[in-house]
C-alpha positions, 0 to 999 in steps of 0.5 A: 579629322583628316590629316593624312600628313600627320605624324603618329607617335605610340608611346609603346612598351618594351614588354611587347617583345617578352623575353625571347633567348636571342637579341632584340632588335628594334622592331623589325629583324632580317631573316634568310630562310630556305635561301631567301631572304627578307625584313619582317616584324620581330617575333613578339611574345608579350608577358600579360594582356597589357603588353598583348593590348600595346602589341594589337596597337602596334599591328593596327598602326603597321598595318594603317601605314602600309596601306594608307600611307600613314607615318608613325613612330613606335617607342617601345619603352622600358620601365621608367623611374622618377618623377623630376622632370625641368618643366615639374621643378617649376612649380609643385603644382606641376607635379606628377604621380608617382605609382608605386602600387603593386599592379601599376607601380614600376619596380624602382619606385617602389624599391625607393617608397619602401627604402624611405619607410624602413621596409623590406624590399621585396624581390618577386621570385629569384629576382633575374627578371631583367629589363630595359630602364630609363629615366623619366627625364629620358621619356620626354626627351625621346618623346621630343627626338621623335617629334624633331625627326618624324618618320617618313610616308608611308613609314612604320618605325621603332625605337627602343627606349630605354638607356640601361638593363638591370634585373630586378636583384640588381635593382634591390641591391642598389637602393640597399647600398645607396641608404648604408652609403648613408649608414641606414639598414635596408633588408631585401626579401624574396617572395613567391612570384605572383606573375607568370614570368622567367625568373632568370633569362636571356635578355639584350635588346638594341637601342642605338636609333635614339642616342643616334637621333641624339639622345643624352642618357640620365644613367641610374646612380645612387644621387638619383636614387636618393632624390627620389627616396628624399621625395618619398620621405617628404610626403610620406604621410600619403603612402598607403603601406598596405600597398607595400606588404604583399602582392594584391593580385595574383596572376594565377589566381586573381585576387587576393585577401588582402585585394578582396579585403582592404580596409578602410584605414590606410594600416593598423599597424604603427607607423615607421618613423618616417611616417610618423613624422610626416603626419605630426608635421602635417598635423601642425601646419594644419593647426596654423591654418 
């Protein structure tokens, strides 16, 4: 279809920009070099192909607005967690999934998924590795900001979306302190990285335009971590706790064993109490059926 007055919104990533030793701006930076001066896109250096694959859109995008005028928005966003949304307690048919695998899992949900089973957290490497985080709550909201405030002809803008940094210990350290709030033992283990990536870094990125636009943060605290591992908990049944042990990819390599070898059952190992009662409940409303 024709719509040259159509608003286009790219839900991007942040991981477009990498994690460069000097602040990032959102999306453009001004530059003076050799005495002049200009506004040019903000040096990227994705970590992976998927965030090189968001960095190709967001060139074909800048690119369609300077020359035919399109307008469009780019939301570089962080790493989202939660699955609670106003519209999604409406009615558990309207749930969504929650990805805490080890290739598209985000690193909190899978923090909470293996808190709720009394496994290990595993922190890939050091564990420095920071980034830019926010509720999924946020994302919608953002989302709608983006759509009540389009951009203008001819118009190629970004906002970074995320509300707080953390690194990837930090995060750990979190979960772990919100269960001993409740007198549980969570462990946190650090296991070799299989991503190529910096383990500690620099790392402050701007992201002023949407709380400008109005945007009313939902900041990680433990009642929220908790929500989530009380979700976890109540279909604890479905977790594949094959997912949780180890990377299944290795990012110098490819596969690994256990990728290349997964059985058929979900784990031949005895279940954590969690689990299990998960199971002898479903099993019992299946008998009333």
């Amino acid at each position: 279809d024709h719509a040259p007055k159509a608003h286009l919104i790219k839900l991007g990533t942040m991981g477009e920009y990498g994690t460069p030793n000097i602040d990032i701006e959102e999306g453009f930076l001004t530059i003076t070099h050799n005495g002049r001066q200009d506004r040019l896109p903000f040096p990227m250096q994705p970590g992976s192909f998927y965030h090189l694959s968001k960095l190709h859109d967001s060139h074909n995008i800048q690119f369609a607005c300077r020359i035919w005028g399109l307008r469009a928005t780019d939301l570089h966003q962080g790493v989202v967690y939660g699955n609670h949304t106003d519209d999604v307690a409406m009615d558990p048919g309207l749930s969504t999934r929650f990805d805490y695998d080890a290739i598209w899992g985000t690193v909190l949900n899978r923090f909470c998924v293996q808190a709720a089973l009394g496994l290990p957290l595993t922190v890939y490497g050091k564990g420095g590795q920071t980034r830019g985080f926010l509720d999924i709550r946020d994302t919608v909201a953002c989302v709608r900001l983006a759509l009540e405030n389009p951009a203008t002809e001819g118009e190629y803008r970004v906002f970074n979306q995320f509300t707080e940094q953390f690194s990837v210990k930090t995060l750990a350290e979190k979960v772990r302190d919100a269960r001993a709030a409740h007198g549980l033992t969570t462990s946190i283990v650090h296991l070799p990285n299989p991503r190529v990536e910096r383990e500690e870094h620099y790392y402050n990125a701007k992201h002023q335009k949407l709380l400008d636009l109005g945007l009313q943060p939902h900041y990680l605290g433990d009642t929220l971590i908790e929500s989530v591992i009380d979700i976890v908990e109540r279909h604890a049944s479905r977790v594949d706790p094959v997912e949780l042990e180890q990377p299944n990819v290795d990012w110098r390599r490819g596969g690994t064993a256990n990728w290349r070898r997964r059985p058929v059952v979900v784990s031949s190992k005895t279940p954590s109490p969690t689990v299990a009662r998960a199971r002898e409940k479903e099993r019992r409303v299946a008998q009333t059926r």
